[in-house]
N, C-alpha and C positions, 0 to 999 in steps of 0.2 A: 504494500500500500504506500503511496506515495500522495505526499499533501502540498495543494495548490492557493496561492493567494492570487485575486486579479481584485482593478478598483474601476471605477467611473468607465464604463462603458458607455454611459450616455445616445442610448441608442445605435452604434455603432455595432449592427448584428453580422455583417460578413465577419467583421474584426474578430471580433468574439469568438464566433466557430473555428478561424484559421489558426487562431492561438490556441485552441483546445485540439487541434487536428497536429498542430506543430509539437506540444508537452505529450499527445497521445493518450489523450485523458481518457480513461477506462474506469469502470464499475469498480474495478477495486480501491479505486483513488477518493481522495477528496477535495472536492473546490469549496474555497471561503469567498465571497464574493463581498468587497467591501463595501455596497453602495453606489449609488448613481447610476443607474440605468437605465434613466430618461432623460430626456431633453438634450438638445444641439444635435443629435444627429439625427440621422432620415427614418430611423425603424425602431422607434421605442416600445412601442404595442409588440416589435416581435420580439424583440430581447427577454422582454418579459413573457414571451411565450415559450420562447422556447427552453432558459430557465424551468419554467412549471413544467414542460414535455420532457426535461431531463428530470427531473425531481421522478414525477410520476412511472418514468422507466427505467428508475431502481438505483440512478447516481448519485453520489451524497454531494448533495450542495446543499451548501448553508449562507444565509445571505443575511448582510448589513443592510441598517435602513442609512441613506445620504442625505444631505440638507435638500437636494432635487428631489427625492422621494417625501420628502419631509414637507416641500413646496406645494406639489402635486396634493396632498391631502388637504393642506390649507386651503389651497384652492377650491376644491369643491363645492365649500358652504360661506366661503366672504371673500366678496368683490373685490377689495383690497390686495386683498392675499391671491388673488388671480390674476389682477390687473401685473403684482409685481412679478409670480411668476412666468407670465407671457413675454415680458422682456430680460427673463435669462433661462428662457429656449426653450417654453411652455409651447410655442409655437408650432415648433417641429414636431411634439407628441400627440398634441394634438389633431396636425395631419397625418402622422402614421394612424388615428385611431378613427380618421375621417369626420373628427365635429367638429363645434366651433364651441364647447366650454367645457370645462372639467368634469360635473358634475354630467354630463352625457355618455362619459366614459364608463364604460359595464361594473359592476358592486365587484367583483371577480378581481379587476385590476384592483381595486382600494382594499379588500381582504387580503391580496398577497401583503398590497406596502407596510398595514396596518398591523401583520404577523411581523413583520420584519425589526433583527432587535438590533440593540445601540451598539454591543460589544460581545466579541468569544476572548475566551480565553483557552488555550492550545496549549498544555504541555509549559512549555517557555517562553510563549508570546501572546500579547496582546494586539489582539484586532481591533478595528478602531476606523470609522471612514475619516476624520478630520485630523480629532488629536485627545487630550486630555488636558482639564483643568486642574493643575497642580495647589493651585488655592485651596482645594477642598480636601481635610483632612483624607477623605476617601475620594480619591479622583474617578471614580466608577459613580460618582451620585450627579456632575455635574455632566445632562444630559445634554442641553444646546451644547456645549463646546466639543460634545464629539460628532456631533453633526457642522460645523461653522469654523471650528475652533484655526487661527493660525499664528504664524509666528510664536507659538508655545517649545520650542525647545531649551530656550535657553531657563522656564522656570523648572524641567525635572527632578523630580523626587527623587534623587536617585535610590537613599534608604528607603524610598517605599516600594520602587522599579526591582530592585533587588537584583536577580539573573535575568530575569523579563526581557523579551523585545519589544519593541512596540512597531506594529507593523499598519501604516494608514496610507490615506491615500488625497485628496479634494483640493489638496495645491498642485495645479502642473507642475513639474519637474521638468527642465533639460535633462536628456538623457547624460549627460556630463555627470548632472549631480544628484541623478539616482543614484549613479556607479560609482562616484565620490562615500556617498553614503553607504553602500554595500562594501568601500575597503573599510571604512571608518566601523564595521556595524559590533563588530565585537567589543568596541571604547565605548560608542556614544549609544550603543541599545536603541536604535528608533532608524529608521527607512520608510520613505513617502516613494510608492511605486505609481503613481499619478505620470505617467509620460504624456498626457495630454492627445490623446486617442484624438479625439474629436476633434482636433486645431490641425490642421492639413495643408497644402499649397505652400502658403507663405512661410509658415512657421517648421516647416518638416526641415526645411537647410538649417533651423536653431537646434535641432534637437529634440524637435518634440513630432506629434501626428503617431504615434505608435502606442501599441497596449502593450502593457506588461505585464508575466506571471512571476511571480515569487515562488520560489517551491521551499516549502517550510523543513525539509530534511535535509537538503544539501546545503540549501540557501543560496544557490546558482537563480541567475535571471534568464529570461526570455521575452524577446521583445518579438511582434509582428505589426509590421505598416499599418496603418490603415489603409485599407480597400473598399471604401463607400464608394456611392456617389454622393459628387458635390452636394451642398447644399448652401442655402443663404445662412448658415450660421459656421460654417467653414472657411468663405471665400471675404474677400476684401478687410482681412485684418490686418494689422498696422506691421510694416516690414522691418522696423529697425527692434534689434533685440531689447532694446529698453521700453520703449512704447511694446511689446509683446509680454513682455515682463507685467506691466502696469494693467494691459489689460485683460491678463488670466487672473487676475487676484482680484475681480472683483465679485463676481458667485460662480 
């Protein structure tokens, strides 16, 4: 048995299965899915189908709830909370599922998100879509900051971290400094495997547009392209690595 971590697929379903065909993910394995598997990319309704079609033909996947999945719920019952997630990429999920508002979308979709939990814990690590709030005596109580949470490294526990890793995802990463993090991971205990799937054309010459799997026994990575098609939340994003910087960090 061999065990898988992937994060923010975001809709991005060819991506998904090509990284699952690339690890050779079998019944005997297990996938931890960290979160985000809706919104920005073209096929959110399948991601999460097909997710449930693994589930039900016997493969152990276990899945995070993300601040996108976290959006999507809000959405459903106040206008606010829809209004905002339509402008960080409610748009696209919503034409994968063909309506024009949240609450249109089948009880099925909102049962899965709504099972979906904040954190696993594995053996020696900590799963986690964001990060953890180190303010709280028990960083397992503060629920927004593991769906939101960033720039949280530098407050760790370490006496509470102990042997732990901490293994998240909701900030892109340059692939640079995933792998930065994967030399450092045995010092600093925490790895963000976010390579920013869903950010393509412009941004793929920075190091980002690809999904990542973390495999939790070796701790070797694997990365695969994205392979969508385009979409208007893909194309016309800002070219310079700084301005691309600025605008992944905002949901």
């Amino acid at each position: 048995m061999r065990r898988f971590a992937i994060t923010d697929i975001h809709g991005c379903l060819n991506t998904f299965q090509a990284l699952l065909d690339k690890i050779a993910f079998s019944h005997q394995d297990q996938l931890f899915l960290l979160g985000d598997f809706i919104d920005r990319g073209p096929d959110s309704k399948g991601v999460i189908d097909y997710i449930l079609h693994l589930q039900q033909t016997g493969y152990q996947v276990h899945c995070l709830r993300g601040n996108h999945d976290q959006m999507l719920l809000d959405a459903r019952d106040h206008d606010d909370s829809h209004a905002f997630w339509l402008i960080n990429g409610g748009k696209a999920t919503l034409k994968s599922f063909g309506v024009d508002h949240a609450s249109d979308i089948p009880e099925l979709y909102f049962d899965f998100l709504q099972g979906l939990s904040y954190y696993f814990e594995v053996d020696n690590y900590i799963l986690v879509h964001a990060g953890l709030d180190f303010r709280f005596e028990d960083p397992f109580s503060g629920l927004h900051s593991m769906l939101w949470a960033r720039n949280w490294y530098g407050n760790i526990n370490y006496s509470w971290l102990g042997d732990r890793i901490i293994l998240h995802g909701h900030t892109p990463m340059f692939r640079e400094e995933v792998e930065e993090q994967h030399r450092m991971l045995a010092r600093q205990k925490f790895i963000g495997i976010d390579n920013g799937c869903v950010y393509t054309e412009t941004h793929s010459r920075q190091g980002l547009g690809a999904l990542c799997a973390f495999n939790l026994d070796d701790r070797s990575l694997t990365f695969v392209e994205n392979s969508e098609p385009e979409s208007e939340e893909t194309v016309n994003k800002p070219k310079s690595r700084l301005a691309a910087i600025w605008s992944l960090l905002s949901f």
